[in-house]
KOLMIMAR-455672 format. One record per residue: residue in three letters; x, y, z of N, C-alpha, C in turn. Coordinates in nm, 4 decimals. Layout:
! KOLMIMAR-455672
[atom Ala, [X, Y, Z], [X, Y, Z], [X, Y, Z]]
...
! end
This chain:
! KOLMIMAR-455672
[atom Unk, [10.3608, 11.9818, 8.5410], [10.2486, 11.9582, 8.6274], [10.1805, 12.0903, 8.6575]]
[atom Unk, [10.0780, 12.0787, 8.5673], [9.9798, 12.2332, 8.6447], [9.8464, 12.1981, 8.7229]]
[atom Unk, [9.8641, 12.1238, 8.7770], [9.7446, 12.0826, 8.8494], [9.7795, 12.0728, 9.0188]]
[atom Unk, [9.6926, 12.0432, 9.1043], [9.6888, 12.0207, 9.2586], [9.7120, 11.9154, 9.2643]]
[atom Unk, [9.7437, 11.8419, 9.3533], [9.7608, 11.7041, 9.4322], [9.6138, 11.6690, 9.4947]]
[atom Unk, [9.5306, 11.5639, 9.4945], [9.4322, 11.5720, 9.6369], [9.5211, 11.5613, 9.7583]]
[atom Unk, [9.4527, 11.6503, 9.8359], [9.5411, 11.6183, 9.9554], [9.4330, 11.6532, 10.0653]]
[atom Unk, [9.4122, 11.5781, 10.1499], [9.3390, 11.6478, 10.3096], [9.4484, 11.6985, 10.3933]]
[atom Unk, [9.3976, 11.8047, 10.4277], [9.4382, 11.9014, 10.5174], [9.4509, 11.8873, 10.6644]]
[atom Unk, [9.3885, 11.7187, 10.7104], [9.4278, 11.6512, 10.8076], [9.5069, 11.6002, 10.8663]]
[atom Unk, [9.5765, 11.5853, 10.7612], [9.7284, 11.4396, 10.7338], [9.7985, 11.6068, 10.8277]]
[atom Unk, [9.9257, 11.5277, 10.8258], [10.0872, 11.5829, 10.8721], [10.1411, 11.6296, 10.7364]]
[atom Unk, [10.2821, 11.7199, 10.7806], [10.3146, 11.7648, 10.6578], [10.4013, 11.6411, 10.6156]]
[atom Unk, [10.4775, 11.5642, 10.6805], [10.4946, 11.4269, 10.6218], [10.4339, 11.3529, 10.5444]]
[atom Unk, [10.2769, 11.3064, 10.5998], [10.2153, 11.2694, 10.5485], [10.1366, 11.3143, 10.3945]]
[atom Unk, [10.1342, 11.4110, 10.3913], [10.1329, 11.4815, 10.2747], [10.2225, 11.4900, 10.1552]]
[atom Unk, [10.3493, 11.5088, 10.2135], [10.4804, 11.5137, 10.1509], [10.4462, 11.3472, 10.0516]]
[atom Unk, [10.4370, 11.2339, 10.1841], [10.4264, 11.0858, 10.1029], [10.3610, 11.0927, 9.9957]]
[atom Unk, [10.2330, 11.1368, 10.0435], [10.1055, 11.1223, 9.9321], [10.1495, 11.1749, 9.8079]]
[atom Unk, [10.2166, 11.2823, 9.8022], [10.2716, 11.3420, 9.6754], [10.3953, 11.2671, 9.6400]]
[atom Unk, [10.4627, 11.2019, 9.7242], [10.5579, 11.1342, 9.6107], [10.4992, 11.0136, 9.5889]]
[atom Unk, [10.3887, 10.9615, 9.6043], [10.2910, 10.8276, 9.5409], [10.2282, 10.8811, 9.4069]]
[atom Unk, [10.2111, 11.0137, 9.3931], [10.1549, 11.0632, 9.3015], [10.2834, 11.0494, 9.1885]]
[atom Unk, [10.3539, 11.1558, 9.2206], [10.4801, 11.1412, 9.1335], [10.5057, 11.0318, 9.0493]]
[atom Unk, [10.4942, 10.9524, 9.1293], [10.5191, 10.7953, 9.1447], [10.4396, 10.6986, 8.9964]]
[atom Unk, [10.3361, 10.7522, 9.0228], [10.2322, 10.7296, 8.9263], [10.2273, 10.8157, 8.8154]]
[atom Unk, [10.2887, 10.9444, 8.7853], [10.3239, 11.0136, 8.6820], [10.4096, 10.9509, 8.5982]]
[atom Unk, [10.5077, 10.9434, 8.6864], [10.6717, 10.8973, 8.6197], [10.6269, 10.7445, 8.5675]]
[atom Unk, [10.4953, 10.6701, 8.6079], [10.4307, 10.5205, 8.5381], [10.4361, 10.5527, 8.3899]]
[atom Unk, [10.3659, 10.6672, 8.3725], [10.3033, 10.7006, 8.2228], [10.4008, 10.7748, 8.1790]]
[atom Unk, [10.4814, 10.8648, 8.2555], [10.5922, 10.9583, 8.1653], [10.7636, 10.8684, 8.0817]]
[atom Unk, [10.7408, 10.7678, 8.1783], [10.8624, 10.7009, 8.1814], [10.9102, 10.5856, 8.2222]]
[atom Unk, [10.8363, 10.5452, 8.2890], [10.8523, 10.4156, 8.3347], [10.9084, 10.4343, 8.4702]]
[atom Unk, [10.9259, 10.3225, 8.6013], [10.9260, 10.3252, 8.6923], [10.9258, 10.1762, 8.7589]]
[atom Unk, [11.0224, 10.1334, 8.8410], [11.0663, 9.9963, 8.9169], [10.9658, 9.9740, 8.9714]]
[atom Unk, [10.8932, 9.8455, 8.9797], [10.7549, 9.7962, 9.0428], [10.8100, 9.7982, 9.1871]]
[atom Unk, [10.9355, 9.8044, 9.2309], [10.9588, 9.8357, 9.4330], [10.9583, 9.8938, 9.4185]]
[atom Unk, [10.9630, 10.0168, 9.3900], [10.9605, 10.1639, 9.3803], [10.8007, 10.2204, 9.4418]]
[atom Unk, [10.7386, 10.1751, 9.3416], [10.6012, 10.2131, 9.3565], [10.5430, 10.1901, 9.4208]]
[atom Unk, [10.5495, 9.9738, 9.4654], [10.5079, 9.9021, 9.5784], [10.5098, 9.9818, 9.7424]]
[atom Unk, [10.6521, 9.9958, 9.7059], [10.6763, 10.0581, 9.8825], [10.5954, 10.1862, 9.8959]]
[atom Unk, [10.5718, 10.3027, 9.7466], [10.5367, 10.4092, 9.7626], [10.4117, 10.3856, 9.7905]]
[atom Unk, [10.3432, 10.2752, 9.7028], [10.1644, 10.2637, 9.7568], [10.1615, 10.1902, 9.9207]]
[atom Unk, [10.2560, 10.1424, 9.9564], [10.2140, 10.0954, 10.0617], [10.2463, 10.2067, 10.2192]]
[atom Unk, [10.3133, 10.2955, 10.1814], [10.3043, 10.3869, 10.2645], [10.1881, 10.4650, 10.2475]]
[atom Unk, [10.1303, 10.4762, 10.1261], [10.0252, 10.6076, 10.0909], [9.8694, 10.4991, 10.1905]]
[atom Unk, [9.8967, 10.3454, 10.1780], [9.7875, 10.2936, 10.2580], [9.7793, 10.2888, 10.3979]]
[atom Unk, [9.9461, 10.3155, 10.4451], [9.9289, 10.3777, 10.5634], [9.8925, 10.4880, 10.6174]]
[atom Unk, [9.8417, 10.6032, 10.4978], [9.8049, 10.7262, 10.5202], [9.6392, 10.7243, 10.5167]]
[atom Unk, [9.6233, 10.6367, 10.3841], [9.4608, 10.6240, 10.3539], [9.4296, 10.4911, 10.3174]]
[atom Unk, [9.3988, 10.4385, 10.4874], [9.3687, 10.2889, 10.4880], [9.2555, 10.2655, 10.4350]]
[atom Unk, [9.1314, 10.3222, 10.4075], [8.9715, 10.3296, 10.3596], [9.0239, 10.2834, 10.1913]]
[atom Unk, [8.9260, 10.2054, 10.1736], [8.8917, 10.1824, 10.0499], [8.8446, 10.2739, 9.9698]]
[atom Unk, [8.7074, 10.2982, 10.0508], [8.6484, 10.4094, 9.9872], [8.7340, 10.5791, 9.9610]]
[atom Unk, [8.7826, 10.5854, 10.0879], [8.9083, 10.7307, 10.0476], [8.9987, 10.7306, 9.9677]]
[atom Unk, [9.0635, 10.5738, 9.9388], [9.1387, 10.5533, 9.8287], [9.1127, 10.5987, 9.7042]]
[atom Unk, [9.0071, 10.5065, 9.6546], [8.9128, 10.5356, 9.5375], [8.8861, 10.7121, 9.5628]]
[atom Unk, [8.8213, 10.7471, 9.6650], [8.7982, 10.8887, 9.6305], [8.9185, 11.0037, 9.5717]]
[atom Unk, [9.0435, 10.9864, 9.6424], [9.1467, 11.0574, 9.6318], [9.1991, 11.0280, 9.4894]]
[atom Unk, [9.2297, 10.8677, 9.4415], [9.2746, 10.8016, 9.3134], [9.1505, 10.8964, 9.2298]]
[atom Unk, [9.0449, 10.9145, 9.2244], [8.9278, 10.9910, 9.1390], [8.9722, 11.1074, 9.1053]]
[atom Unk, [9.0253, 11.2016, 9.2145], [9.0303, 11.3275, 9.2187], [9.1263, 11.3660, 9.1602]]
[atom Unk, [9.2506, 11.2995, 9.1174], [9.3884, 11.2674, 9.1055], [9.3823, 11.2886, 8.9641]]
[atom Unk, [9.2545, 11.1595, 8.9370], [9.2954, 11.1077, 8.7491], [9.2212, 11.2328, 8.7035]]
[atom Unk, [9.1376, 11.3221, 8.7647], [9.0778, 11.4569, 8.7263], [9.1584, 11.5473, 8.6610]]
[atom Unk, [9.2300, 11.5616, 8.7746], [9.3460, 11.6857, 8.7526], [9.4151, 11.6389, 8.6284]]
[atom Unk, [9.4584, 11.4859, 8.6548], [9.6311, 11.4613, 8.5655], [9.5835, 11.3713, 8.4401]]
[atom Unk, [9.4547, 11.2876, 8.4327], [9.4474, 11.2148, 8.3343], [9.5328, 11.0588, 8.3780]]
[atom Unk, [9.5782, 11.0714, 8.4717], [9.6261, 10.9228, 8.5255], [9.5109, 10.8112, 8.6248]]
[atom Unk, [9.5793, 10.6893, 8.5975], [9.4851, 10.6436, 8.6655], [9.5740, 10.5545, 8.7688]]
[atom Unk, [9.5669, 10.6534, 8.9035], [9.6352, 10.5335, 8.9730], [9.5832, 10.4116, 9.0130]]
[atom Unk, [9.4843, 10.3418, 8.9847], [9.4441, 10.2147, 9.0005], [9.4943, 10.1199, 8.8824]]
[atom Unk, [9.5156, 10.1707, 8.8002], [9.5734, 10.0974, 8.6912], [9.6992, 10.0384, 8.6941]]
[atom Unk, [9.8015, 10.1439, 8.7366], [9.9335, 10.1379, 8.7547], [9.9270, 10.0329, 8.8934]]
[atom Unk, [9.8334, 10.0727, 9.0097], [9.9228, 9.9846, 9.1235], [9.8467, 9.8457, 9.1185]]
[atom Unk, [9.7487, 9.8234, 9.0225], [9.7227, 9.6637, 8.9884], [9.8120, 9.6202, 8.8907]]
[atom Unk, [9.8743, 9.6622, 8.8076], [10.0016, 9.6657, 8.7294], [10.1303, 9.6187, 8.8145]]
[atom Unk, [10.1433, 9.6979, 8.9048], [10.2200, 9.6826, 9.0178], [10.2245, 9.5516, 9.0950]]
[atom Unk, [10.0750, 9.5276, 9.1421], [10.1057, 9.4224, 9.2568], [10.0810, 9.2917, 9.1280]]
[atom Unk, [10.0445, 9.3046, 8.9771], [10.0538, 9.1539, 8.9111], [10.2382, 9.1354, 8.8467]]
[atom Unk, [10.2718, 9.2433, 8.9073], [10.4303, 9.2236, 8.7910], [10.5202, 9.1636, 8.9015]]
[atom Unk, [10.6443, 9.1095, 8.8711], [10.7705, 9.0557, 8.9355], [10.8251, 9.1754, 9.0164]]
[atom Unk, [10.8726, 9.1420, 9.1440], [11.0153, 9.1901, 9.1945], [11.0751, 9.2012, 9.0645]]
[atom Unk, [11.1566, 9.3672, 9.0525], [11.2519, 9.3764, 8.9489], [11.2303, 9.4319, 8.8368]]
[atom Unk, [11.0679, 9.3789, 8.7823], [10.9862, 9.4333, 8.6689], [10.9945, 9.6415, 8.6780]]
[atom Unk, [11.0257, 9.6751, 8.5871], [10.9653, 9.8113, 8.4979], [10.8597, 9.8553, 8.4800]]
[atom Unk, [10.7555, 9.9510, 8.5695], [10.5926, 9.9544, 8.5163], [10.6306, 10.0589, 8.4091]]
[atom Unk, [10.5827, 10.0660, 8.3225], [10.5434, 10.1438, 8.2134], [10.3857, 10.1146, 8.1407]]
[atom Unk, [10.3520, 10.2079, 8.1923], [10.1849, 10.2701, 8.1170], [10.1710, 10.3470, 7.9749]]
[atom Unk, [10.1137, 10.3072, 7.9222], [10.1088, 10.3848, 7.7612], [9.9741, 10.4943, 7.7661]]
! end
């Protein structure tokens, strides 16, 4: 990883900390695969950080910049697969 995280400088260092392991989260989609609870719980804390739609999308933008990922892909992947299911992104 040679790139930044988006991150606002608003959040807590907790909150920050989350946001980056949602990211991770979404790496390890495309690097390797990854448990759809895994990710679920991780996006649903990151929406407790960035409830806005629009900030979502903005941050998910800034993200696929840096890394070439797309976290919208993976967590609609996410919420159509089973409890139990494997996300893996190609």
């Amino acid at each position: 990883m040679d790139y930044q995280y988006p991150i606002d400088y608003s959040w807590s260092t907790k909150e920050i900390i989350d946001v980056i392991s949602f990211f991770e989260k979404i790496e390890k989609a495309y690097e390797s695969g990854i448990e759809r609870d895994e990710l679920i719980n991780a996006y649903r804390r990151f929406k407790e950080i960035v409830p806005s739609k629009a900030e979502e999308n903005t941050v998910y933008r800034e993200f696929e910049e840096v890394s070439g990922y797309s976290s919208y892909l993976v967590v609609k992947k996410a919420k159509e697969a089973n409890p139990g299911d494997k996300i893996v992104m190609k």
